[in-house]
C-alpha positions in Angstrom: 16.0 -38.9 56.4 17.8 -36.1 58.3 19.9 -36.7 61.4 16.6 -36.8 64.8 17.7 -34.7 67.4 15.1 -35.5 70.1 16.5 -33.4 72.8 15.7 -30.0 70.2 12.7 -30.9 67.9 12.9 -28.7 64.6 11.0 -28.3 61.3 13.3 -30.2 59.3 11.8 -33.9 60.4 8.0 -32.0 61.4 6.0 -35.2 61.0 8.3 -37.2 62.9 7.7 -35.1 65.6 4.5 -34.5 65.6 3.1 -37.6 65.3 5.2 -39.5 68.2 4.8 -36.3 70.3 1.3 -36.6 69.9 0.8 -40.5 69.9 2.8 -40.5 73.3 0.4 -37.3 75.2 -2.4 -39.1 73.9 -1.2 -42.0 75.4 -0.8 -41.0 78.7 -4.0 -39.1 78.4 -6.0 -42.3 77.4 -4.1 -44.5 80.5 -5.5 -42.2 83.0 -9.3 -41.8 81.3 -9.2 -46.2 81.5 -7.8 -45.7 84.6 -10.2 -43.2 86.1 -13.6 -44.5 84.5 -13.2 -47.9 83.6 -10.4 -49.3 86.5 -8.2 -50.1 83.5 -4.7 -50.1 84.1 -2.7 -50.7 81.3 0.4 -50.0 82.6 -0.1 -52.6 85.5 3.4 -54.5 84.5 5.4 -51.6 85.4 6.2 -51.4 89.6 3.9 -49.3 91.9 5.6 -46.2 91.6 6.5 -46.1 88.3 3.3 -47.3 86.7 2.0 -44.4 88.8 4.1 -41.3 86.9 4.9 -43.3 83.7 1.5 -41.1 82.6 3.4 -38.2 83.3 6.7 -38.9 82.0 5.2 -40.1 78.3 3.0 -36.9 78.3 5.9 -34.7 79.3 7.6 -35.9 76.4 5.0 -36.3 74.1 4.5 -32.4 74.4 8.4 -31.9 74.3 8.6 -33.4 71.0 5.6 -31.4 69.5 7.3 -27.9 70.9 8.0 -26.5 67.4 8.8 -23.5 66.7 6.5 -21.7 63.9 5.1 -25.4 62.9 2.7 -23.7 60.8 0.0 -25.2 62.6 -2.2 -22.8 63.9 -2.9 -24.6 66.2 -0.2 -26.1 67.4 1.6 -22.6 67.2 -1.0 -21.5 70.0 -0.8 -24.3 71.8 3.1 -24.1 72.0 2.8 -20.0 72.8 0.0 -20.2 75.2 0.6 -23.7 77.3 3.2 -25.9 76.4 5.7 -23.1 76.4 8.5 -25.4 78.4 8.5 -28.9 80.5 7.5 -26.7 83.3 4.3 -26.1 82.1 3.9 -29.1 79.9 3.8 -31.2 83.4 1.6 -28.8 84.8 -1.3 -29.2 82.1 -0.5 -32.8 81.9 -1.1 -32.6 86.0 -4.3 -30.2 85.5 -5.6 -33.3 82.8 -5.0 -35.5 85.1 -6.6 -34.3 88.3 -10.4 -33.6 85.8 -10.2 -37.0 84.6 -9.5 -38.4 88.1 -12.1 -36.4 89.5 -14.8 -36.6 87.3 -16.0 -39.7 87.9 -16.7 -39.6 91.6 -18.1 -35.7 90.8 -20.7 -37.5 87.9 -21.6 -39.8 90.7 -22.3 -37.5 93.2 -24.1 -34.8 91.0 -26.1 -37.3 88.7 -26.2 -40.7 89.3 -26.3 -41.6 93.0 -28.3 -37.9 93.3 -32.1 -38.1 94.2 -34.6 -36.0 93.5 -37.7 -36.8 93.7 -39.3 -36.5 97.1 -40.5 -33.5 99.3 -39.0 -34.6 102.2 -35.2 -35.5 103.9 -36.1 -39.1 104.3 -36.1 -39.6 100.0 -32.5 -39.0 100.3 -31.1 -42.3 101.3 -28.5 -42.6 97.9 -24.5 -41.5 98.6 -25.3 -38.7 95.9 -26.0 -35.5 96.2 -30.2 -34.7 97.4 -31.6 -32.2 94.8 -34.9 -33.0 96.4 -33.7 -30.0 99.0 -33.1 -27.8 96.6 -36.7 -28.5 94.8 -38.7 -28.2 97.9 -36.5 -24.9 98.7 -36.3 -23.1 95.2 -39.0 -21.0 96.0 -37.8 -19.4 98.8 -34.3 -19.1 97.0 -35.4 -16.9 94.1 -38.0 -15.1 96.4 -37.2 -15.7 99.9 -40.1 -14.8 102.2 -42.1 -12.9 99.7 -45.6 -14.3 100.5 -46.3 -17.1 97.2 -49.6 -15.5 96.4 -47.9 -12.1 95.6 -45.1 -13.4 93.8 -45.9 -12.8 90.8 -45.3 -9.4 91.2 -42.0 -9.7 91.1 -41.9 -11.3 87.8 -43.9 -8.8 85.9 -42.1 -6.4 87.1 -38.6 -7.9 86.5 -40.4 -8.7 83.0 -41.1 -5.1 82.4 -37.6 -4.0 83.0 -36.1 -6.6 80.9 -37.6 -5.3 78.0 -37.3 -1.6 78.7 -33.4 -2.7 79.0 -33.8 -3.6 75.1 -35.4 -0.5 73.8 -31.9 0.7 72.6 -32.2 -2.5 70.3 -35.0 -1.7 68.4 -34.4 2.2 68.4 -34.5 4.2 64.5 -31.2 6.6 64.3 -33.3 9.5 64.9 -33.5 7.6 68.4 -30.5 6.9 69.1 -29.1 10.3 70.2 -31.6 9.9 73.2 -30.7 6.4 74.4 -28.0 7.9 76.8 -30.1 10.5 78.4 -32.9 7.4 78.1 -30.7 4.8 80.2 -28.9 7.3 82.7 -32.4 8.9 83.8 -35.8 8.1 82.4 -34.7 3.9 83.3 -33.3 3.7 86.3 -36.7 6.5 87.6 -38.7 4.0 85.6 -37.1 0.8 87.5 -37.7 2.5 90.7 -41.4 3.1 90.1 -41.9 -0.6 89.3 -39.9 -1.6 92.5 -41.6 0.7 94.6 -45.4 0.5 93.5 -45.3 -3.3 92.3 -43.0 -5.4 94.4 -43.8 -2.8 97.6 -47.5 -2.3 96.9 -49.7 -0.2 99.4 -50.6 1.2 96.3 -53.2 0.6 93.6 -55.3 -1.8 95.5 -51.6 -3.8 95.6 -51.3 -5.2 99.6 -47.8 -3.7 101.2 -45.0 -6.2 101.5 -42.1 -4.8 103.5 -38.5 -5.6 102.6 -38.0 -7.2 105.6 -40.0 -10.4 103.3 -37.9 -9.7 100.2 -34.9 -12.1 99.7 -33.7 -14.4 97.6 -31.9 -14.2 94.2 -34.5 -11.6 93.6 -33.1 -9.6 96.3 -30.2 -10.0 94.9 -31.0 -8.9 91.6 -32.3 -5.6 92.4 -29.7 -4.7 95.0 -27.5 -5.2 92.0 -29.0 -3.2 89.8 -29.5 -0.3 91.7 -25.9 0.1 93.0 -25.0 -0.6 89.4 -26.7 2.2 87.4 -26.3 4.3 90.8 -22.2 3.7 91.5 -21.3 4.2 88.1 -22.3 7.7 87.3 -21.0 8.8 91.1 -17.7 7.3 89.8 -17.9 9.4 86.7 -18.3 12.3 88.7 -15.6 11.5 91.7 -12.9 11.0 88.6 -13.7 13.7 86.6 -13.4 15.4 89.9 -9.8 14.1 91.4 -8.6 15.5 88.1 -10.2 19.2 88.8 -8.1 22.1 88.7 -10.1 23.4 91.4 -8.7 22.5 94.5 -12.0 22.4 97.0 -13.3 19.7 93.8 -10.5 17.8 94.2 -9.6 17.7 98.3 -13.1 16.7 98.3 -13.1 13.9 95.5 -9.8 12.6 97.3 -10.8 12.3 100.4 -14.1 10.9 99.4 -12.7 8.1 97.5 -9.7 7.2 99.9 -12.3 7.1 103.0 -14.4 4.5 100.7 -11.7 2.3 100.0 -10.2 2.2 103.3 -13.2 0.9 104.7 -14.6 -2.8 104.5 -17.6 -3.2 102.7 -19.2 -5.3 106.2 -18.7 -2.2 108.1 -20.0 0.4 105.6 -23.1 -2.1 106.0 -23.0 -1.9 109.5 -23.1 1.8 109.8 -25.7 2.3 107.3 -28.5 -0.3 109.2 -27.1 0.7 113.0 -25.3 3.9 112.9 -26.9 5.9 110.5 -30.4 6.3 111.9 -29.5 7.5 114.8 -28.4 10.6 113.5 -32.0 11.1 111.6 -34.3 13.2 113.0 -36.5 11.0 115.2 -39.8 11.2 112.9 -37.7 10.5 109.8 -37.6 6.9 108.6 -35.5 5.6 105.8 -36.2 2.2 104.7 -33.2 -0.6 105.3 -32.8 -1.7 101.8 -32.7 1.9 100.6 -29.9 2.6 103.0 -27.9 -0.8 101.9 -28.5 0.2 98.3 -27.2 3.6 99.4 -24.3 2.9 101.3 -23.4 -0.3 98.5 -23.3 2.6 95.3 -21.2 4.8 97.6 -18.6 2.4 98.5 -18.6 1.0 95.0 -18.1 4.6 93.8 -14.9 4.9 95.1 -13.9 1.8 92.6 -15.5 2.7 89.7 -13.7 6.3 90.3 -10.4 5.1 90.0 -10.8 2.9 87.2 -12.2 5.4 85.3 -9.4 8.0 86.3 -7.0 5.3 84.7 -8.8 5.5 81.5 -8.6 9.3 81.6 -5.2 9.6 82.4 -4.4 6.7 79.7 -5.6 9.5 76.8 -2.7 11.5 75.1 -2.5 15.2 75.5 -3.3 15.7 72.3 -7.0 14.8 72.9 -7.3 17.7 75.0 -6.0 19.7 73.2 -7.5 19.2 70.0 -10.8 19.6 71.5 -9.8 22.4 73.4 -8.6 24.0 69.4 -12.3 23.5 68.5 -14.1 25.9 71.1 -14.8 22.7 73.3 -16.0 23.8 76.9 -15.2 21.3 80.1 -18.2 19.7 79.7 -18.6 19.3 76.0 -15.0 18.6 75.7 -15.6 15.3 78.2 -18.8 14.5 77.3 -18.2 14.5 73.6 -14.7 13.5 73.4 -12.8 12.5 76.4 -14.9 10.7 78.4 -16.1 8.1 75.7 -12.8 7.1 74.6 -11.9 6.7 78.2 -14.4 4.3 79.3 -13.9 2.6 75.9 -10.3 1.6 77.5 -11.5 1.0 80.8 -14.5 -1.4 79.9 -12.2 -4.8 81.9 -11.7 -2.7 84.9 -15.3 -1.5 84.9 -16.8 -5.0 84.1 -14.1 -5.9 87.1 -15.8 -3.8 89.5 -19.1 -4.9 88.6 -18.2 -8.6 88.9 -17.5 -7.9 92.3 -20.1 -5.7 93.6 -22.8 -8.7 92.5 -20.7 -10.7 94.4 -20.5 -8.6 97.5 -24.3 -9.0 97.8 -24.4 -11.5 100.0 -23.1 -9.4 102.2 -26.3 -8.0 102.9 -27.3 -10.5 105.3 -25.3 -8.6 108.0 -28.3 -6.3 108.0 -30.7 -9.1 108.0 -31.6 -9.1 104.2 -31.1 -12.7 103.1 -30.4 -12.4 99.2 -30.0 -15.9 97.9 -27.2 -17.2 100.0 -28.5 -15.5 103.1 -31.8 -17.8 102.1 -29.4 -20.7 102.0 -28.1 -19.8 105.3 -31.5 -20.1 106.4 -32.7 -23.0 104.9 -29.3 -25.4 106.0 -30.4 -24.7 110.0 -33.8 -25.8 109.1 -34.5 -29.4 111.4 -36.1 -30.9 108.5 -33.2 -30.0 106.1 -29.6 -30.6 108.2 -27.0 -31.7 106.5 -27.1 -30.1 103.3 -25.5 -27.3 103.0 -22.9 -29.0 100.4 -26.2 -28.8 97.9 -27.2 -25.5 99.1 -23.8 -23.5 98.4 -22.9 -26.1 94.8 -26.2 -24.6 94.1 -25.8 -20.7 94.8 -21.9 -21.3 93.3 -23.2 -22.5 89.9 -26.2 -19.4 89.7 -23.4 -16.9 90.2 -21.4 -18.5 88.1 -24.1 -17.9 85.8 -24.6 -14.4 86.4 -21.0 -13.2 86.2 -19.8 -15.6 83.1 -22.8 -13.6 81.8 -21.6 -10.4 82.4 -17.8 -11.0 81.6 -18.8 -12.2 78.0 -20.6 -9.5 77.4 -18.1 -7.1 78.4 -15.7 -8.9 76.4 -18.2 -8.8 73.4 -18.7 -4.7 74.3 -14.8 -4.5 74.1 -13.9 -6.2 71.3 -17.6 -4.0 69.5 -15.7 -0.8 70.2 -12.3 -2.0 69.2 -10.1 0.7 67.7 -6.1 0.4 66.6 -4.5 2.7 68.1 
């Protein structure tokens, strides 16, 4: 056998290596797991202190002795690339380990075990866990808020409806598929407003008129997303395409128009548009407080969307200009047809980005007195009956928008890697 250096592992005495290295993290890995979830300690001969960071020491080395350079592992190669890159951030993942498994078991307990819910009422939660039976008795009003429970289901045809109109593109022949942009820019987004307007609204059709003033919940939240989504994106277009105008009065305007919106907060945009704004309407004139949130939202998300997509055009090459320009290209066929998709194509992170955020900027709604689905929350923690758990209330509302924008980011990262070129 080869001289061991253990200070410099190398390829010459792999195995060596690699199983010690790996027998000593798991080691320290199982110690804390027995520790954490079964009060085992099986390093209890060592003194206080030191049985406390002999964990840490064995799993610092463990992953010292498996840092190989080109093992030929795949796995281990990306594991020694990614993470265990030095002792610096060997201890830190160790320390990262450590903290789940010390954590998890009081977490299970709180979230499953000691939880309760069954019950309508505060007085079934008598357990240390956490009381789901507040979020049963409240889910209603969380995916609907006030909407009256009768009506309801008004709101889920019509979210329904849209759902599979957003799924035409799909099932679309190639004779189709020419249309589908002209299809999702225009003829959805009129076709989601109808539904909104004549279904969720009524006064129409024999339908009984719910004001907004009842709408809330993650409903709420759903369709002020939408809106401002297929409404700030196409603005954005338009405000980039314009900052890069040769035309000065374009592109003063375009400027100014996206600086003003990003030098704003989003709370006082809101502000303006529910107190400010109608007072400079004419006095018979009335514009409905959810349109002007959805309104002032697209706007100030605009501005975002602008200036990601002006990254993505100012990331093309000359050359793309040009050569479209050598083929009789006008402006507008020229961006249309050859500039503007490769730009988004680049630009699909910061876009998904943007979106990511204006979802979760929707809670900011409740400035106006719209209570999306925290705003309901809000609500329902002052509730005499229900004081005391707001902890629920919020884990619940954290884990639905985690839902919603892990959703989104896969499916941007999906999108990416679909139109993935080499360049």
């Amino acid at each position: 056998m080869n001289k061991i250096n253990f200070l410099k592992p190398d390829k010459d005495n792999f195995y060596t290596y690699f199983y010690t290295g790996s027998f000593l993290f798991f080691l320290s890995v199982l110690d804390v797991f027995l520790n954490s979830f079964f009060n085992i300690n099986i390093t209890s001969f060592l003194p206080g202190f030191l049985g406390f960071i002999f964990p840490l020491i064995i799993g610092t080395i463990g992953l010292h002795l498996i840092r190989i350079e080109y093992s030929g592992l795949k796995n281990l190669d990306l594991l020694n690339k990614h993470i265990n890159t030095n002792n610096f951030n060997a201890i830190l993942t160790l320390l990262i380990i450590f903290i789940i498994l010390k954590s998890a078991p009081p977490a299970m307990s709180w979230f499953v075990f000691d939880a309760t819910i069954s019950g309508d009422s505060k007085e079934a939660c008598t357990g240390t866990g956490a009381c789901w039976t507040y979020i049963k008795v409240w889910f209603n009003r969380f995916m609907y808020g006030m909407y009256p429970n009768e009506f309801q289901w008004r709101i889920n045809v019509a979210f329904i409806i849209l759902i599979g109109l957003a799924f035409v593109g799909y099932f679309s022949g190639e004779r189709l598929k020419k249309y589908l942009t002209f299809y999702y820019v225009i003829i959805y987004p009129i076709i989601a407003f109808i539904l909104i307007y004549y279904l969720i609204s009524g006064g129409h059709f024999g339908l009984e008129w719910i004001e907004t003033g009842a709408w809330g919940g993650l409903s709420l939240t759903f369709i002020v997303s939408f809106f401002c989504l297929i409404f700030c994106f196409p603005v954005g277009m338009i405000l980039a395409l314009g900052r890069r105008s040769n035309l000065p009065t374009i592109r003063y305007f375009s400027v100014g128009f996206i600086e003003f919106w990003r030098g704003v907060p989003l709370i006082t945009v809101l502000f303006m548009s529910s107190v400010m704004f109608p007072m400079f309407l004419p006095q018979d004139f009335f514009l409905d407080k959810l349109v002007r949130v959805i309104i002032a939202i697209s706007l100030f998300e605009a501005a975002y969307v602008a200036e990601v997509i002006r990254g993505g055009l100012q990331a093309l090459p000359r050359g793309q200009y040009d050569a479209a320009k050598s083929l009789g290209m006008g402006y507008w066929k020229m961006h249309i047809f050859v500039i503007l998709p490769q730009a988004l194509k680049l630009v699909i992170p910061g876009i998904a980005n943007t979106f990511l955020a204006l979802v979760k900027d929707t809670p900011l709604i409740f400035v106006v007195g719209l209570l999306e689905l925290a705003g309901m929350l809000g609500l329902a923690k002052t509730n005499p009956d229900w004081l005391g758990f707001a902890m629920e209330g919020y884990v619940f509302a954290s884990i639905v928008f985690w839902i919603i924008c892990y959703a989104m980011s896969k499916y941007s990262y999906n999108l990416e890697l679909k139109y993935k070129t080499e360049r």
